[in-house]
Each structure stands twice: as structure tokens, then as C-alpha cells.
N, C-alpha and C positions, 0 to 999 in steps of 0.2 A: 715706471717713474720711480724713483728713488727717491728717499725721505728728506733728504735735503732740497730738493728740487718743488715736493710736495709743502714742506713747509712753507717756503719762498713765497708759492703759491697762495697758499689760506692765507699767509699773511697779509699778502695783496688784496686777496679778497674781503678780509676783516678791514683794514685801512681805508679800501673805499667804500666799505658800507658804512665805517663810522664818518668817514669824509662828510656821504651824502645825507647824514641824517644829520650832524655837526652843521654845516651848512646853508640848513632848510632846505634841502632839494628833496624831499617827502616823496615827491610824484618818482625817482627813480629807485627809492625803497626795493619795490616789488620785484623790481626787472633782476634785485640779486636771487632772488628764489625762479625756484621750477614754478610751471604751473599747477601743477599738484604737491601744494607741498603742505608741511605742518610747521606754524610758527605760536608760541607758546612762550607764555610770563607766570614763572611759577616760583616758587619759593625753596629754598633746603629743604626745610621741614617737611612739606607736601610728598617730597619728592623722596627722602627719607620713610617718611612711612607709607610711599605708594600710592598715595593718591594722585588721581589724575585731572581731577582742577587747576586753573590756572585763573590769573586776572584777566589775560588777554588769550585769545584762543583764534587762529584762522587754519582753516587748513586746503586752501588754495589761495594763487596768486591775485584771482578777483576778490578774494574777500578784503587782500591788504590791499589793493585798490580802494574801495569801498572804504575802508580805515583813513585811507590820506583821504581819500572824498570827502568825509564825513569831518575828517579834522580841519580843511581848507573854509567849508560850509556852514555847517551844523553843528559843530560845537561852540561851545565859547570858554575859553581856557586863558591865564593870566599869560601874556607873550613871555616866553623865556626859552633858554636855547642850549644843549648840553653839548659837552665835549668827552667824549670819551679816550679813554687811556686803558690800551688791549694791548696783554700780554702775547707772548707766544704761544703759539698753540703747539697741545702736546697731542700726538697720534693716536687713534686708537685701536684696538684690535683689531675690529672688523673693517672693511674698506670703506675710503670713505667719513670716516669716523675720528672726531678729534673735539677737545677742549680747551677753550681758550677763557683767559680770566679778562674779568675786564672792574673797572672805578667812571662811573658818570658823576663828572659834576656840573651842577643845574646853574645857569647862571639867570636870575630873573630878570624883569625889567627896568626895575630899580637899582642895577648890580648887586643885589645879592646874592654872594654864591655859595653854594651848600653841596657839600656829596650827598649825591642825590640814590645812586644804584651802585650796589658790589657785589659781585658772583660770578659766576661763570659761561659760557655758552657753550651749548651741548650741541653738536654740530657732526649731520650727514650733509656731505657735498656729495655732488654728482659733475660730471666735466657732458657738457652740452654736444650734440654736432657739433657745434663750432670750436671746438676745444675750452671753454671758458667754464669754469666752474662757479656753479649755481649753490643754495642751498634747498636742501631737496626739505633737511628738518631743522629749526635752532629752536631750540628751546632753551629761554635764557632764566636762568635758575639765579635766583636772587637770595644774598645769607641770610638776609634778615624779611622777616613777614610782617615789620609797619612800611606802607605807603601810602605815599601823600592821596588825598581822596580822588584825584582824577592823575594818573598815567596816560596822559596825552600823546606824546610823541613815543615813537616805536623807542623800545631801548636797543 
């Protein structure tokens, strides 16, 4: 597959994951990851000096089930709705392997809108049987380390 072809691709794939989470459609979140996979909200800084904490941490495709479960049910969070704005993603060495920048802004219920998340996502894709590429890892590395006290919806 050629880099042009590959881009095209991730592109696709970032557009409709931000689609579905832009949207509220939470329940198809998961179906973009592998089942084994690692999905991770962490900061520059963390990530900088190596540490491997995150705010949100799953690493398979039931625990992000379990996450939209838990968010539909069990939590209780002020209704509001993000939109994202994803750059192009740049390749990376390894296969598989690529970064894409991205800008959420949060729109609340009241219409208040704030940028909400800016950084990058660190991204291993895998291409399925079926040809369709999944994310195997994202780890979405955020510049700045104040967030609001509850990160409810996946970023």
C-alpha cells in the first residue's frame, strides 16, 4: 500500500471516529479498535518524562464497552457534546504507525463553547480480515495537564 493511499485511509478512519463520537453514537466507539487493544488519555508532560499513567486507561475492546455502558447508566455528567477538528496524520516509522493532531471544542448545554482538548493522537492501526482498519493502540496525548474534573466522553 502506498502512502498516499495509506493516508486517505487513516484519514477516513479519524473522520469517522470523530463523526461517531461528535454525534453521540458512543455505542460505535469501540467497533474502531481491535479487541485487544490499548486506549489511553495522557498528557505531554507524562509522556515526556516517561511516565505511564493516564486519566483514562482501557486496554481491550470490552473495557470501552464497559466505558459507553457506564456513561449511558452510571454516571451523571452535565449533557454536552464535542466536535473535533483532525489534522492530517503524519506516518510513522514503524508500520502501522502514525500521528494525527487534533482541537475538541466542548459545546455545553447552555451553549457554552470552550476548547476543550489539544494534542495529538499516537496511533497503531492494524487492517482486519476484512481489509478495514482498526486501532490496535491511540493514545491521545493531550499539551496541557489541567482538565476539567470529569472527562466523560472518549476524546
Amino acid at each position: 500500500m502506498g502512502d498516499a493511499e495509506t493516508l486517505f485511509r487513516l484519514s477516513g478512519l479519524n473522520a469517522a471516529y470523530a463523526a461517531a463520537i461528535d454525534a453521540d453514537r458512543l455505542e460505535a466507539w469501540p467497533d474502531f479498535f481491535t479487541d485487544s487493544c490499548l486506549y489511553k488519555v495522557t498528557t505531554a508532560d507524562n509522556v515526556a518524562k516517561g511516565y505511564a499513567a493516564g486519566i483514562i486507561f482501557a486496554d481491550s475492546k470490552a473495557m470501552l464497552r464497559d466505558r459507553v455502558s457506564s456513561l449511558r447508566v452510571a454516571n451523571i455528567y452535565e449533557r454536552q457534546r464535542y466536535r473535533h477538528i483532525i489534522g492530517m496524520p503524519v506516518l510513522g516509522a514503524e508500520p502501522g504507525a502514525s500521528e494525527t493532531s487534533f482541537v475538541i471544542v466542548r459545546t455545553m448545554r447552555d451553549g457554552r463553547m470552550e476548547l476543550f482538548a489539544a494534542g495529538s493522537y499516537m496511533d497503531r492501526t492494524v487492517a482486519g480480515p476484512d481489509g478495514v482498519l482498526r486501532f490496535a493502540e491511540r493514545i491521545v496525548v493531550c499539551d496541557s495537564g489541567r482538565f476539567d474534573t470529569l472527562v466523560a466522553i472518549p476524546l
